[in-house]
C-alpha angles and dihedrals in degrees: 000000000000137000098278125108102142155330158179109257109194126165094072131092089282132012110258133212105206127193141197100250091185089062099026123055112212102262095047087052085060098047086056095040084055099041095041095033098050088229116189080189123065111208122230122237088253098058095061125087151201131236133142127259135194138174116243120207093218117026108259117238100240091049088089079219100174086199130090099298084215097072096054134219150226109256132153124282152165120291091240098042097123102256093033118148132179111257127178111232119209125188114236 
């Protein structure tokens, strides 16, 4: 597996907290949003969710990424984009 265990994702309509679901089970992706995120709100199992992630190498153009595009970044993607892995999202 990669590098990835988790991060913040911001820039879209909410700030997400996004997890490695294929290290983290979902309970354990709640206890770190709380803990990381300095939640006063617990979120319960049912308002996480699942989408796939992926590293991409250059920033697509469609990601909106305010960073240099070179490095690269995580961003959602498809299940069968080459590189895809489960990850639990959790609204912050």
């Amino acid at each position: 597996m990669g590098k990835f265990d988790y991060m913040r994702f911001t820039g879209g309509l909410s700030d997400e907290f996004v997890v490695h679901a294929k290290k983290y089970s979902k309970e354990q992706a709640i206890e770190l949003a709380a803990e990381e995120m300095a939640l006063e709100e617990i979120p319960a199992p049912d308002e996480v969710y699942e989408r796939w992630c992926r590293y991409y190498v250059r920033v697509p153009e469609w990601c909106g990424y305010d960073g240099d595009s070179h490095r690269g970044c995580y961003t959602y993607c498809g299940k069968e984009e080459r590189g895809a892995f489960p990850v639990w999202v959790i609204e912050v």
